[in-house]
C-alpha positions as CSV (number, residue, x, y, z in Angstrom):
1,X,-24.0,46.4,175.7
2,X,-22.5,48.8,173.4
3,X,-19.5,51.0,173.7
4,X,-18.1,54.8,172.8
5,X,-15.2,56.6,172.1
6,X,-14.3,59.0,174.2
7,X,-12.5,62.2,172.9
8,X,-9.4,61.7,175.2
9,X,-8.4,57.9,174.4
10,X,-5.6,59.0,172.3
11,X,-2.3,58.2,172.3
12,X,-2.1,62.2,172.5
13,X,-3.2,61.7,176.6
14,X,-1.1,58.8,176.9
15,X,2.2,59.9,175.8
16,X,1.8,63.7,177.2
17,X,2.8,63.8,180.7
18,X,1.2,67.4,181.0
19,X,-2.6,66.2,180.0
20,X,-2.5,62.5,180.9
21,X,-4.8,64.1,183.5
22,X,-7.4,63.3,180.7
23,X,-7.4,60.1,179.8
24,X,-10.4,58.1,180.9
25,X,-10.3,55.6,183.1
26,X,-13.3,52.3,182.4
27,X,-16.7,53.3,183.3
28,X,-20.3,51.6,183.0
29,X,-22.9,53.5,182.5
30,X,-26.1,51.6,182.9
31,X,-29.7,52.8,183.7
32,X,-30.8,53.4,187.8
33,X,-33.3,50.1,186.9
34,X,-30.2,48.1,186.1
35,X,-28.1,49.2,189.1
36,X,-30.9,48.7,191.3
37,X,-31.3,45.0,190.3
38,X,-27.8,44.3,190.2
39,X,-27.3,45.8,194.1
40,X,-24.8,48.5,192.6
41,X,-24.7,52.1,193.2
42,X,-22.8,54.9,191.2
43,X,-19.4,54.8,191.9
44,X,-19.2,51.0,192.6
45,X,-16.8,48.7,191.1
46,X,-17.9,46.4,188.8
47,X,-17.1,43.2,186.3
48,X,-18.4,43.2,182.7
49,X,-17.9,39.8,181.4
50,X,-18.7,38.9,177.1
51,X,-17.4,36.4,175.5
52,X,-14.7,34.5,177.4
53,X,-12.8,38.1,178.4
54,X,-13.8,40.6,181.1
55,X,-12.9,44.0,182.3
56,X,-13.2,46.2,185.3
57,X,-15.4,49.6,185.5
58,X,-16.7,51.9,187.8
59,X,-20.8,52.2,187.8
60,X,-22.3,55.6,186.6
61,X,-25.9,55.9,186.4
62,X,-27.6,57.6,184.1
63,X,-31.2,58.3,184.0
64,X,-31.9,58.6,180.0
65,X,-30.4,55.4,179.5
66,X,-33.2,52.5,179.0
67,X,-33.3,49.5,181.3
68,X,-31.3,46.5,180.0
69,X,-28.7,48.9,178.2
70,X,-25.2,49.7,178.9
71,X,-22.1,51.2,177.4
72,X,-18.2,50.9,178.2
73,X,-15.2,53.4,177.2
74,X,-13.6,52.2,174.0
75,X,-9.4,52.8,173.3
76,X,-8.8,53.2,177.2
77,X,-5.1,52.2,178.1
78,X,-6.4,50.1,181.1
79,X,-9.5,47.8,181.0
80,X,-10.5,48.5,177.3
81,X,-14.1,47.6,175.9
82,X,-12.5,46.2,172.7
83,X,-11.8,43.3,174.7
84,X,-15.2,42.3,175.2
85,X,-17.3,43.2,171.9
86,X,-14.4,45.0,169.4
87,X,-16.8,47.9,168.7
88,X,-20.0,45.9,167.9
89,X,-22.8,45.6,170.6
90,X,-23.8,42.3,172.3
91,X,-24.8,40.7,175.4
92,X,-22.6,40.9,178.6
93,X,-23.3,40.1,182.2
94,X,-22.2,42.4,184.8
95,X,-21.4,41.8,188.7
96,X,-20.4,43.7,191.1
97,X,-16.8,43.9,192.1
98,X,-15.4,42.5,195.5
């Protein structure tokens, strides 16, 4: 797993009522491979679990992505990826959400 920052986690989205619009919400983006094994689709809650600490994100597929990789949203408000791996990669196991 590794993880990105996206241009709109900013305290600039949070605090700014008129483009808080903007600020990403978690999401995993995993390869079709992955989501087929794991029994989740795009758009499907799911669990990311790495050491001891977990956060919640919604599935997006993407195709260039190569089997057995994933990435989460670093510097969201909600759900962050520094939780799991502060900014380096590692392993993490993912479930689908109930």
């Amino acid at each position: 797993m590794g993880t990105y920052r996206d241009l709109w986690a900013t305290q600039v989205t949070e605090l700014n009522p008129a483009l808080r619009f903007l600020a990403p919400q978690q999401r995993l983006e995993m390869a079709l491979a992955d989501a087929q094994r794991l029994g989740v689709e795009d758009g499907d809650a799911a669990i990311v679990s790495a050491n001891g600490a977990t956060v919640a994100a919604t599935v997006v597929i993407r195709e260039r992505l190569n089997e057995g990789a994933c990435f989460l949203v670093e510097g969201t408000a909600e759900n962050n990826a520094n939780a799991l791996l502060n900014g380096a990669p590692g392993a993490a196991t993912v479930t689908r959400a109930q």
